[in-house]
C-alpha positions in Angstrom: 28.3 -64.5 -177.1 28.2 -63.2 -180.8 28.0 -59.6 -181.7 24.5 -59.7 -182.6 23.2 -61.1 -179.1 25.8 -58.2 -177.1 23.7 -55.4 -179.7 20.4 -56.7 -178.7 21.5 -57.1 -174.8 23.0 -53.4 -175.1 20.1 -51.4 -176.9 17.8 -53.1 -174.2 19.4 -52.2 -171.5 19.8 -48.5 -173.0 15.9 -48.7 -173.6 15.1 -49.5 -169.7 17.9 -46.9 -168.6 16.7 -44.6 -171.2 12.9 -45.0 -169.4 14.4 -43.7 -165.8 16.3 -40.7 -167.0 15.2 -38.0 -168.6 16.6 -34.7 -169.7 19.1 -36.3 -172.3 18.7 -35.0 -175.5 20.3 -37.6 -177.5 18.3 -40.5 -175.9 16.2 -40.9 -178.9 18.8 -40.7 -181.5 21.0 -43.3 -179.7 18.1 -46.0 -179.6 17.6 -45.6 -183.4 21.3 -46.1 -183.9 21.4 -48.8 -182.3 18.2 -50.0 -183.4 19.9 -49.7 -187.4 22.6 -51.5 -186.3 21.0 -54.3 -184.3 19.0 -55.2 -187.5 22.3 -55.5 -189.4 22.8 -58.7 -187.8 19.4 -60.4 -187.8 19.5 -63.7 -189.7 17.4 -63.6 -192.7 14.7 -66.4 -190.9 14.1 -64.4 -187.8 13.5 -60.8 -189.6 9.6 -61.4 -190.3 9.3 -62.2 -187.2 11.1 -58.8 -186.2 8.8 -56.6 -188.5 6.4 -58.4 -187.1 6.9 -57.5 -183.2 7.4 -54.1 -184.2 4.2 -53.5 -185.3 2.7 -54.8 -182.6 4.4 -53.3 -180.3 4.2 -50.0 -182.5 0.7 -50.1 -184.1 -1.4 -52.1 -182.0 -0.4 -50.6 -179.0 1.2 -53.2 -177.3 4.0 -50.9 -175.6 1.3 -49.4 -173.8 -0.8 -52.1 -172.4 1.0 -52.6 -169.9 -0.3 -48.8 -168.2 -2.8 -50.8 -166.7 -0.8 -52.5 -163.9 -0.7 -50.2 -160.8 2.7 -49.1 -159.6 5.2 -50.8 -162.3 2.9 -49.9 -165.6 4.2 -46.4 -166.2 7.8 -47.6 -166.0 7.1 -51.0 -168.6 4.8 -48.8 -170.5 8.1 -46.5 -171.1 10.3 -49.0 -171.6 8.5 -51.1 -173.8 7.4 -48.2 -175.6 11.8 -47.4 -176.2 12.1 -51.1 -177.2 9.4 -50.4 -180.3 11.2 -48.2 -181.0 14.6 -50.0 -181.1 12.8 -52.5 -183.0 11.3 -49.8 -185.6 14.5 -49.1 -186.7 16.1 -52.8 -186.7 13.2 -53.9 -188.4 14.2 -50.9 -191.4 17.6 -52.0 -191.5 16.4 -55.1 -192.3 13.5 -54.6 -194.8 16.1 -52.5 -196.7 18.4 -55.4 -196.4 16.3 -58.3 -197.2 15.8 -55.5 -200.4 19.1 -55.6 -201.6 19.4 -59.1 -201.1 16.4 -59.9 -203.3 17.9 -57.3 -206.3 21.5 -58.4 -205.7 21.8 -60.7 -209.2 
């Protein structure tokens, strides 16, 4: 298993435990981290696609369609909403370096 694929596997699994507790005050901080560092190792073929997840599931509201289901909705809606915003930041991370790749001579 490569680096990359352990990031991704991690900063979901600190999105869905991230969703059940509450009170820590870093919680937030920790998913952008490892959001900015996810996106580090995203091959330059799949970041569109990236950017393009996040905004759905930033913009378009697609972390919180899932409020509708009775019972398990609250709990996806939270943890889909912490995967955005993983995403958010890996999807900077890699806007800024598809960026410098483009100026790099």
């Amino acid at each position: 298993m490569s680096i990359a694929k352990i990031l991704w596997v991690v900063s979901f699994l600190a999105a869905v435990v991230f969703s059940f507790v509450t009170g820590f005050a870093y919680a937030a901080a920790l998913l952008a981290v490892l959001g900015l560092v996810s996106g580090w190792f995203v091959d330059a073929d799949h970041r569109r696609g990236l950017i393009i997840a996040a905004v759905f599931l930033l913009m378009a509201g697609g972390a919180g369609a899932w409020d509708a289901i009775p019972v398990i909705g609250e709990y996806l809606t939270k943890i889909f909403g912490n995967y955005a915003a993983i995403m958010a930041a890996a999807s900077l991370t890699a806007i800024v370096k598809t960026t410098f790749e483009r100026l790099k001579p």
